[in-house]
N, C-alpha and C positions, 0 to 999 in steps of 0.2 A: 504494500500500500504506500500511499504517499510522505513523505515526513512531516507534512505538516499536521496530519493528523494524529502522529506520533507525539509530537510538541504538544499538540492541545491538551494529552491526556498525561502528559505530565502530572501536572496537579491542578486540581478544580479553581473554580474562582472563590469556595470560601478560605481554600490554603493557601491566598497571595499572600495575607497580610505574614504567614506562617514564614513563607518562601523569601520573601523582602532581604530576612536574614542575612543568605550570606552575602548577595553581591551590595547589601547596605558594608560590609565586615570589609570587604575588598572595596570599596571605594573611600572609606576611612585608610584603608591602608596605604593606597594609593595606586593599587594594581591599575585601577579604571582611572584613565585623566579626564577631570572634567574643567581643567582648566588648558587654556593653549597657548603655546612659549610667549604671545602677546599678551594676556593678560582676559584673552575672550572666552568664552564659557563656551562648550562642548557637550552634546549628550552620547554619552561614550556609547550607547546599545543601539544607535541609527547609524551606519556605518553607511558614508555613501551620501549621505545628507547635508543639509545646512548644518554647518560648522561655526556658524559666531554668534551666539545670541546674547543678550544680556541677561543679566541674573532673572529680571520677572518673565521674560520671554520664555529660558527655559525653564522657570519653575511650573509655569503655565502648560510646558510643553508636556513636562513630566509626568502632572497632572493629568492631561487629557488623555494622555495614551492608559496612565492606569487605569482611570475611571470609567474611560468611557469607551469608544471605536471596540464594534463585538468582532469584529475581521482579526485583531490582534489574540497573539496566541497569550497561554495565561504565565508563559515566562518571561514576555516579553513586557507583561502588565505587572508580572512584581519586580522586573528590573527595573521599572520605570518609578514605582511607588519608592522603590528603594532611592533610586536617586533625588525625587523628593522631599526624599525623609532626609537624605543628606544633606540638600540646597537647603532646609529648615533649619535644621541643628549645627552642621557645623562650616555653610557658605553664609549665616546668615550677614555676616560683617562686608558680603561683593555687593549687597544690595543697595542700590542708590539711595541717598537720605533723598528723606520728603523735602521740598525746598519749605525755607521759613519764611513766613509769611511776615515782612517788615510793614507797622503802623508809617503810613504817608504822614508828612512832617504837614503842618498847617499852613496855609499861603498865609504872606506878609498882606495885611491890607492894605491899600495904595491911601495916599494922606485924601485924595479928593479921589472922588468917585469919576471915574472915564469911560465914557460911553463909545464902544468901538460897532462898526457895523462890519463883519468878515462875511463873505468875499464881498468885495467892494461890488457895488451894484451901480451901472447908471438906467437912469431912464429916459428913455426917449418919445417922445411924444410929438402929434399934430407931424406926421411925414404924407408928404405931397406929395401923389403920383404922381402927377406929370407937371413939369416946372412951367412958372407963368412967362417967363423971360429968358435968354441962353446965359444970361449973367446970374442967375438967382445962385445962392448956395446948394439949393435940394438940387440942383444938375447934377445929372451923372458924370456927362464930362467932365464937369467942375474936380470933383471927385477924384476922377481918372489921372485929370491933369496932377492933378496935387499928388498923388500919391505914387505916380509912375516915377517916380527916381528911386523908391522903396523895392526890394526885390523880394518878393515870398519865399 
């Protein structure tokens, strides 16, 4: 038959937490690296996979695999729980601090009160479709003339 279904019958799923055991023992020891020569986290039991996560990514990762996905075999879900148990107890010191939330200092109040209007607005009003005269301002040439030394 297959080996995968050999795997499976290893041991049931209420003997992970049993099984955790030894490869929690061997990654305390350091047989399993779950750290890598940069300083990036590692889930030593996906060989072949993403290789860099940070501490909550793979704690998440570790997680998921023990807890949940029914495709995964049941040594492959207390190797997971084991590394877990490990990123808990004894990676707990790679996990990023919470950032601290610093109180904003008070604004100085200005001596007189300054009334600003942002973005500057203008308004235009009373534009004349068609000019009464070739001299008026509302001309377009007018326009044209004055501004054609400006290059867009």
């Amino acid at each position: 038959m297959g080996s995968s279904s050999d795997e499976e019958s290893d041991f049931s799923d209420s003997e992970i937490n049993e099984y955790k055991e030894k490869p929690y023992e061997l990654l305390k020891a350091g047989t399993y690296k779950v750290k890598g020569p940069n300083g990036s986290l590692r889930c030593p039991f996906c060989a072949g996979k993403k290789q860099d996560y940070q501490y909550n990514h793979l704690l998440q990762h570790a997680i998921g695999v023990a807890k949940g996905s029914a495709s995964r075999s049941a040594k492959q879900k207390a190797n997971h729980l084991a590394l877990a148990t490990f990123l808990e107890n004894d990676l707990a010191n790679e996990a990023e601090p919470l950032p601290q939330q610093t109180a904003p200092l008070p604004a100085a109040k200005p001596e007189k009160s300054e009334l600003y209007c942002w973005p500057w607005v203008g308004i235009v009003a009373n534009i004349l479709n068609e000019p009464k005269n070739s001299d008026c301002l509302a001309s377009r040439g007018y326009w044209l003339n004055k501004f054609s030394k400006y290059k867009l």
